[in-house]
C-alpha positions in Angstrom: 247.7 -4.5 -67.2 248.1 -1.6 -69.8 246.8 1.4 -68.7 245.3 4.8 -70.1 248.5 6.2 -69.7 250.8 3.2 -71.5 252.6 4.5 -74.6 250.4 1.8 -76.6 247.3 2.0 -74.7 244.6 4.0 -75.2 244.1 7.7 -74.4 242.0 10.3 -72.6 239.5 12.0 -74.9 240.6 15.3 -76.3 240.0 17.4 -73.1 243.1 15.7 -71.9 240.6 14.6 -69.0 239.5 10.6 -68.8 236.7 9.7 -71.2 232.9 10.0 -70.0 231.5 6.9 -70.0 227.6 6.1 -71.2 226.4 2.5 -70.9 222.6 2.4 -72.1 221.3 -1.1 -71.4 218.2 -2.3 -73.7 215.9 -4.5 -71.8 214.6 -8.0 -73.8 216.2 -5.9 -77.6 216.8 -9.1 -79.3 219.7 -9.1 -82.3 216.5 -8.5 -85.0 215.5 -5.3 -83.9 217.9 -2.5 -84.8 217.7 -1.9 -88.7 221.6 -1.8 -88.8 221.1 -5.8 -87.7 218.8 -6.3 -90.0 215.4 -4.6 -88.3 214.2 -1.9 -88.3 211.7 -0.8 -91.1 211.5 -4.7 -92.0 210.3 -4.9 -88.6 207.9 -1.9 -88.7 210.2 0.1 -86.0 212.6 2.5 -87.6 215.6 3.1 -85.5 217.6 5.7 -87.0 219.5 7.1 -84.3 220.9 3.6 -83.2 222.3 2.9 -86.8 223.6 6.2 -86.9 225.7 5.1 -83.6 226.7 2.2 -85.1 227.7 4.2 -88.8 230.0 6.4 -86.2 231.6 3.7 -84.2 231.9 0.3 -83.7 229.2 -2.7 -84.5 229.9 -6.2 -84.0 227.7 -8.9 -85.1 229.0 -12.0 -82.0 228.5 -10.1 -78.8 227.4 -12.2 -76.1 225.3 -12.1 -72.9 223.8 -14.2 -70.3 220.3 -15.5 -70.9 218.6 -14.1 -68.3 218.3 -10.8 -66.9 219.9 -10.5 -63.6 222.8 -13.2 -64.4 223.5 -10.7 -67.2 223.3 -7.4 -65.1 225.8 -8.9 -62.3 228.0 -10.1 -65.3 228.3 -6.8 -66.9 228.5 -4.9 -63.5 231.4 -7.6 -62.5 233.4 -8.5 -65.4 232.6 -12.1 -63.6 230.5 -15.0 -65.2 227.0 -14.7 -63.0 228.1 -18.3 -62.1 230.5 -16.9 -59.5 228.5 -13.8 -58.3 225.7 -16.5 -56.9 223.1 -14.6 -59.2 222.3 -17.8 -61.5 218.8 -16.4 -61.9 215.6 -13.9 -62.1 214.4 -14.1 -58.6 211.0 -16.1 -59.6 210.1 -19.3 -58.4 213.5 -19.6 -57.3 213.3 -21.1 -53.0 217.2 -20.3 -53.0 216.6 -16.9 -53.3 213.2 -16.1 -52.0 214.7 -14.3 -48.8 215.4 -10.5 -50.2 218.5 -10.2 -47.7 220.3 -12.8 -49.7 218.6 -12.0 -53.3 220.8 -10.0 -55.8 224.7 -9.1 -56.0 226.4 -9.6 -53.0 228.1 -6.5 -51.2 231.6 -8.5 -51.4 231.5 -7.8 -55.5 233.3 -4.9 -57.0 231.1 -3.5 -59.7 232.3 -1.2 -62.8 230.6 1.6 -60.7 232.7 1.3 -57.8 235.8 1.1 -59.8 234.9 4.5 -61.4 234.2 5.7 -58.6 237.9 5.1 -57.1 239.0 7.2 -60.5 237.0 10.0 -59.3 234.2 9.5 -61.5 230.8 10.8 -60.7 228.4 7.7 -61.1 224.3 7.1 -61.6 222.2 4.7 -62.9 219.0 5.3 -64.0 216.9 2.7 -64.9 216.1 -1.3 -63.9 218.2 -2.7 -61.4 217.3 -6.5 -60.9 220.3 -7.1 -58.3 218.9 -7.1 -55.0 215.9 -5.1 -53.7 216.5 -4.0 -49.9 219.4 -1.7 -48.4 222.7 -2.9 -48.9 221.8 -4.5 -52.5 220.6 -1.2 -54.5 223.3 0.5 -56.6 223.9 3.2 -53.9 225.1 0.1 -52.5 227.5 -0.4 -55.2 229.1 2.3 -55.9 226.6 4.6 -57.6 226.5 7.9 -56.0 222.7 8.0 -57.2 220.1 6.2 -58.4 216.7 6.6 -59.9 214.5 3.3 -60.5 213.2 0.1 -60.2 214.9 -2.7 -58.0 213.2 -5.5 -59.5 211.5 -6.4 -63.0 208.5 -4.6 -65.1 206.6 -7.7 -65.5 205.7 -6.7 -61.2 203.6 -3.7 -62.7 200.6 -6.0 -63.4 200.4 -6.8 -59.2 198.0 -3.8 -59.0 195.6 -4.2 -61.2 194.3 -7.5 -59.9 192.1 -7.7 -57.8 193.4 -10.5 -55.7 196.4 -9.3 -55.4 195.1 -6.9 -52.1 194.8 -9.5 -49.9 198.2 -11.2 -50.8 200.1 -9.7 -47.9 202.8 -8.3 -50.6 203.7 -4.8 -51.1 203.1 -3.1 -53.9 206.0 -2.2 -56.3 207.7 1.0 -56.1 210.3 3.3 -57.9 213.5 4.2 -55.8 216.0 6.7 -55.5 218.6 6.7 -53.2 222.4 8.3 -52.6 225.2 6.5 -51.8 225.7 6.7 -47.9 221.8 6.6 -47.2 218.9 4.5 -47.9 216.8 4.6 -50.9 213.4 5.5 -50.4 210.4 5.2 -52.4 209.4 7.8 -54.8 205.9 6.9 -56.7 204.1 3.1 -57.1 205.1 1.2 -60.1 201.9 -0.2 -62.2 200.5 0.0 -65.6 199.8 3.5 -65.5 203.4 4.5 -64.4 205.0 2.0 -66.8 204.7 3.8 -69.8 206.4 7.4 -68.4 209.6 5.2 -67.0 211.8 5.5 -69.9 210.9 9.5 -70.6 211.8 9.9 -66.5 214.6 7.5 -66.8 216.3 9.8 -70.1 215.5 13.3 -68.1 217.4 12.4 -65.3 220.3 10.7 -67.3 220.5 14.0 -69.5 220.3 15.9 -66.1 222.9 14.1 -64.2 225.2 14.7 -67.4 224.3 18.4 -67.3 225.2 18.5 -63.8 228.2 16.7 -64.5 229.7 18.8 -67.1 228.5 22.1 -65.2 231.6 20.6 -62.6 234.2 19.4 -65.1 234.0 15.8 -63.6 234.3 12.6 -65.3 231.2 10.9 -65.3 229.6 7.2 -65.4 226.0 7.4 -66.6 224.4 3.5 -66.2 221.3 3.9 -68.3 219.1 0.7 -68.2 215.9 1.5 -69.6 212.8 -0.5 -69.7 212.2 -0.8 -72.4 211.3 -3.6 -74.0 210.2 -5.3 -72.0 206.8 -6.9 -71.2 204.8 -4.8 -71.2 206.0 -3.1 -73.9 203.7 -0.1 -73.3 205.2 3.5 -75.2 205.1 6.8 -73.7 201.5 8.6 -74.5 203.6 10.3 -77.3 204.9 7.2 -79.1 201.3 5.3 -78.7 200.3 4.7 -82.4 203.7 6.1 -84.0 204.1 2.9 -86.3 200.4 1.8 -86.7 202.6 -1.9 -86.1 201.2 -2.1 -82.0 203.2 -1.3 -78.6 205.9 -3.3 -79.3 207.5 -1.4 -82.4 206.0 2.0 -81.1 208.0 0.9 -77.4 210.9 0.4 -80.4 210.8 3.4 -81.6 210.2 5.2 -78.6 214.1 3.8 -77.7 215.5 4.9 -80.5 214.4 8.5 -79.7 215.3 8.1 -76.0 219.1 7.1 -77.5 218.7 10.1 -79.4 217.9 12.7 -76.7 221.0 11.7 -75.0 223.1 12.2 -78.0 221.4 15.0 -78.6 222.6 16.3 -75.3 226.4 15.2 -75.8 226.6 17.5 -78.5 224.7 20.5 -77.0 227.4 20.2 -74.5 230.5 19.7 -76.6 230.9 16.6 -74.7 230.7 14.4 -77.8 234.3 13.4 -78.4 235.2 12.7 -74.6 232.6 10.3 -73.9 232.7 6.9 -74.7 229.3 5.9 -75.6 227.8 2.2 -75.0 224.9 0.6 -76.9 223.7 -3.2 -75.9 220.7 -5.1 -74.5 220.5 -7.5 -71.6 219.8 -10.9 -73.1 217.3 -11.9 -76.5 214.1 -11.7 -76.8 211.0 -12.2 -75.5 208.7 -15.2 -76.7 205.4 -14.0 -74.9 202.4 -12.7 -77.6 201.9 -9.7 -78.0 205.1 -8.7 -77.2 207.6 -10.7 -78.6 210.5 -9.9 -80.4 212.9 -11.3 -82.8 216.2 -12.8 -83.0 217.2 -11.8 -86.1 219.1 -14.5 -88.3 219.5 -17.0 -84.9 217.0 -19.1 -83.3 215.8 -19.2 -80.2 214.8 -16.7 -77.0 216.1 -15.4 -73.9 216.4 -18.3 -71.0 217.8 -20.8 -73.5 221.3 -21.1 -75.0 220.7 -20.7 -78.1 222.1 -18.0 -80.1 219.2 -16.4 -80.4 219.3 -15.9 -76.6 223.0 -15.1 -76.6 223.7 -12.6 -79.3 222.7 -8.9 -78.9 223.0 -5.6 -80.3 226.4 -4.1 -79.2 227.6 -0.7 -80.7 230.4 1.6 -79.0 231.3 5.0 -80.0 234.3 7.3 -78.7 235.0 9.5 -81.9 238.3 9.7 -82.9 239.9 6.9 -80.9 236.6 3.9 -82.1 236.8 3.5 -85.7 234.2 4.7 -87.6 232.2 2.6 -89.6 234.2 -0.7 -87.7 231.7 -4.3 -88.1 233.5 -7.2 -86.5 232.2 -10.9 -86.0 235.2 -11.9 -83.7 233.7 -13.0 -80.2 233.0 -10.7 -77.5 231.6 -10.9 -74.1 230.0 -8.5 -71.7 231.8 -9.8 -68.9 234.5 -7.8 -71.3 233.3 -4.2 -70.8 234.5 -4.0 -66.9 238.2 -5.0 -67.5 237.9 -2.7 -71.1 237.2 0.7 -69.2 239.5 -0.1 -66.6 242.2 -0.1 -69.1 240.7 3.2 -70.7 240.3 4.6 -67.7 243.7 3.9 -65.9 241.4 1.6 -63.3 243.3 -1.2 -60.7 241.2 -4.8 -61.3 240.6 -6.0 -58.2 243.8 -9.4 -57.7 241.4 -11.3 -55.2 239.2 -12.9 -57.4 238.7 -14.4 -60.8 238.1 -11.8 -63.2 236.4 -13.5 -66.4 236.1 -10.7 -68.8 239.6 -9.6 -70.9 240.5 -6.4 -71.9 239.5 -5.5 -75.6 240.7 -2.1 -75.4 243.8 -2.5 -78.3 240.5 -4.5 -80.7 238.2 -1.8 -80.6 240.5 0.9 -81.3 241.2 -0.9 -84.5 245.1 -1.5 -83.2 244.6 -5.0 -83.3 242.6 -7.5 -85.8 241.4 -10.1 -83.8 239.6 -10.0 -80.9 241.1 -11.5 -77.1 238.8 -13.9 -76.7 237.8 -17.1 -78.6 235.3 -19.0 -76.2 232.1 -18.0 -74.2 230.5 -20.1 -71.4 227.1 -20.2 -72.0 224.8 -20.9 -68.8 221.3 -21.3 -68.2 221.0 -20.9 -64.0 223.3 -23.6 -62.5 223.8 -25.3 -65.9 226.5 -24.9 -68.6 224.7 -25.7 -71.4 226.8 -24.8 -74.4 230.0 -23.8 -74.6 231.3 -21.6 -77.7 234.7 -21.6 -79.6 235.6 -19.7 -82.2 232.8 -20.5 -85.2 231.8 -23.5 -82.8 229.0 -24.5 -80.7 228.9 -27.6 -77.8 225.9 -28.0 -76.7 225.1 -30.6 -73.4 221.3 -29.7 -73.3 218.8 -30.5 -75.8 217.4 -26.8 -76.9 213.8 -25.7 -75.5 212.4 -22.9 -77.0 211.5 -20.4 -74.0 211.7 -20.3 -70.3 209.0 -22.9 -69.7 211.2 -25.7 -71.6 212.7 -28.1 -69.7 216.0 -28.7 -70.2 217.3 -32.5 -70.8 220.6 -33.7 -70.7 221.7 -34.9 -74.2 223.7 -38.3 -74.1 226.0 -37.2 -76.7 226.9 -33.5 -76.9 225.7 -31.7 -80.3 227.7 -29.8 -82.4 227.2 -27.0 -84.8 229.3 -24.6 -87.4 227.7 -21.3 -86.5 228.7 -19.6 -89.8 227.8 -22.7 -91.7 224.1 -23.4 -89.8 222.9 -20.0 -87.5 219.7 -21.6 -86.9 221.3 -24.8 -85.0 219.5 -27.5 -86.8 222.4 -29.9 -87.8 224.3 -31.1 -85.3 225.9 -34.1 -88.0 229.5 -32.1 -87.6 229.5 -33.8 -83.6 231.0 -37.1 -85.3 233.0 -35.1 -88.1 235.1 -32.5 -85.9 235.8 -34.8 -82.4 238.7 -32.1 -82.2 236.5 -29.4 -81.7 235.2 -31.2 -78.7 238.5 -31.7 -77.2 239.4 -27.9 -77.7 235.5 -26.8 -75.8 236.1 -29.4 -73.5 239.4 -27.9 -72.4 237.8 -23.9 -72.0 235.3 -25.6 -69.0 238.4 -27.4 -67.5 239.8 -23.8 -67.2 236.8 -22.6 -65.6 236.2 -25.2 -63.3 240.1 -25.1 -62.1 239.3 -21.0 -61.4 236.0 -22.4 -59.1 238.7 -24.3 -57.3 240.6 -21.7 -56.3 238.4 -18.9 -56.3 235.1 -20.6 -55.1 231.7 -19.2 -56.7 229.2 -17.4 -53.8 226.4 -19.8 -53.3 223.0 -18.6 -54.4 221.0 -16.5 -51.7 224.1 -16.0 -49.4 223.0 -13.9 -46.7 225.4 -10.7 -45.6 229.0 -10.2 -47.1 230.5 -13.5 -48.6 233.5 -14.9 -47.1 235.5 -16.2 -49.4 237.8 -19.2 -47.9 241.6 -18.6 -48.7 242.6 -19.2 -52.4 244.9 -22.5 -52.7 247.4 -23.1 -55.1 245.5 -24.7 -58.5 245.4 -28.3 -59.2 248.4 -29.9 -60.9 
């Protein structure tokens, strides 16, 4: 594995010291909303400080994610398909994982945090969590030194406010905090009156943290996953009415400026150049009126494996080492970012398990063209659905347009150009381009040869998984 310190790898920031790392993570941002993907102003949300971001670093235009929320969380946190990790799914509706000591990511998983850590980072996230809710699941579990926010999902802030919901024999949801060697404890009730202030708290104590940080002369990991935009989208009191468009572009907005303020702060502390600064969302976008939000030129919404679903925002800055100015289509992955910063950061990947992401260090420092990976597994809870190569789509299911589709198996597998037909609506190159098929068909052999050697956690394992003993792979 090259390392920070390789003669061709990359390099510590100009400090000499190992590059800061910020990794703010959009909640429900689908690929329409920026205005450097096409948003913005044409959406009624003017987002000038994320397409400055992008004008001074890197954009690319095929960045991929899991389609739901926690399945992508666990995937960028583990460089691992959520497939592995046993965290197929939000924990609704879900009887696998309706027992909290066996909801979220497991303790057995090494997350980018932890890795960090090891490199004698200081580490906090500040935001939603959505990987486990009691002690021994919260990110002071996994190697976050601190944490400020909510374990589960915004959507819970409603629970409150009905009046039924008092005699339900649930409790109420909470913000957290916690330190790493303690429990986390609860800090103020999370409902529709709290929602609003979340991501103004959440960007205080990110800003803070980095402060504090700098004030020491230690490396630091800020994980910054807002809450933003999720439903509710409800803005901050001072954002309420900004764009005369409703909550959802004012809750836009609002992000942009939160993005902003912690740019802002980079530069007041000369901090700019060494820190390494990350830009994405979770998954696509929401479907649900009045806060839905668009996929830009792909079809399709989060819990689906359509493009739309799929395909985020991604923009990375580190200036003087990230291109300027850089727009790539070449295919990347979150699962990517984990095995990326270890290179950058001179960080071991762990030799006992299937790592899925590649390293993409060399691409995004402009010393290579192409990017290290050509195929993404695209699941939808237990399923592979699709399953993309290079400018190709297979798809197994037949498409639903939201999460309350239900997903049939199609007899023949569809197949679409993705350059040639974004939207996915002619799937007459199946009979045309049987090679393709072959090549897809090969990238899940892979996979499913790793599963037999490393095999995936089950879905609401209990405690610390177990793996059984790798054995040598199939002939």
């Amino acid at each position: 594995m090259t390392t920070a310190t390789d003669a061709t790898g990359p390099r510590p920031g100009p400090s000499g010291s190992p590059p800061n790392i910020v990794l703010i993570l959009l909640d429900n941002l689908g690929y329409g909303e920026p205005g450097c993907y096409g948003g913005g102003v044409l959406r009624g949300a003017p987002t000038p400080r994320i397409d400055q971001l992008a004008d001074e670093g890197f954009r690319s235009t095929n960045f991929n994610v899991e389609a739901q929320c926690s399945p992508s969380r666990s995937a960028l946190l583990t460089g691992r398909y959520a497939y592995r990790s046993g965290t197929l799914t939000v924990p609704i509706g879900n009887p696998a994982i309706a027992d909290p000591e066996g909801e979220g990511l497991n303790p057995w998983e090494i997350t980018l945090a932890r890795l960090l850590s090891e490199q004698g980072y200081a580490t906090a996230h500040f935001g939603k969590w959505h990987l486990g809710s009691v002690d021994g699941r919260l990110p002071n579990d996994h190697g976050f030194d601190e944490w400020w926010g909510i374990p589960r999902t915004t959507d819970e802030v409603f629970w409150p406010d009905d009046p039924q919901f008092a005699g339900s024999g649930l409790e109420s949801p909470y913000v957290l905090e916690g330190v790493k060697g303690a429990a986390s404890r609860r800090v103020a009730p999370y409902d529709l009156g709290q929602r609003p202030l979340l991501d103004a708290e959440i960007t205080r104590r990110t800003v803070d943290f980095i402060e504090r940080q700098a004030a020491a002369g230690r490396p630091f990991f800020a994980y910054v996953p807002l809450t933003q935009v999720h439903l509710p989208s409800l803005p901050h009191p001072d954002f309420k009415g900004r764009t005369g468009q409703g909550d959802f572009a004012d809750a836009v907005v609002e992000t942009d400026h939160r993005l902003g303020q912690i740019l802002d702060a980079l530069d007041r502390l000369a901090l700019r150049d060494d820190t390494i600064v990350i830009f994405t969302s979770d998954n696509g976008p929401d479907p649900t009126w009045p806060w839905q939000g668009s996929s830009g030129p792909w079809r399709g919404y989060y819990f689906t494996h359509m493009e739309g679903s799929l395909r985020v925002p991604f923009v990375v800055r580190w200036p003087g080492r990230i291109p300027a100015g850089s727009v790539s289509n070449e295919i990347l992955h979150q699962i990517d970012i984990l095995p990326t910063l270890a290179t950058i950061t001179g960080a071991a990947l762990p030799t006992d398990r299937a790592i899925d992401g590649v390293d993409q260090s060399e691409f995004l420092l402009g010393r290579q063209k192409h990017s290290n990976r050509e195929s993404v597994l695209a699941f939808v809870a237990e399923r592979l659905e699709a399953v993309k190569w290079r400018d190709w789509k297979l798809v197994f299911y037949e498409e639903t347009r939201d999460w309350f589709g239900t997903p049939s198996r199609l007899t023949l597998p569809k197949l679409f150009h993705l350059t040639t037909d974004p939207k996915e609506e002619y799937p007459e190159e199946t009979l045309r381009h049987t090679w393709v098929i072959k090549r897809a068909l090969a990238v899940i052999q892979a996979f499913q040869q790793s599963l037999e050697r490393h095999p995936a956690i089950p879905e609401g394992t209990r405690g610390t998984w177990n793996p059984p003993p790798p054995f040598p792979p199939s002939p």
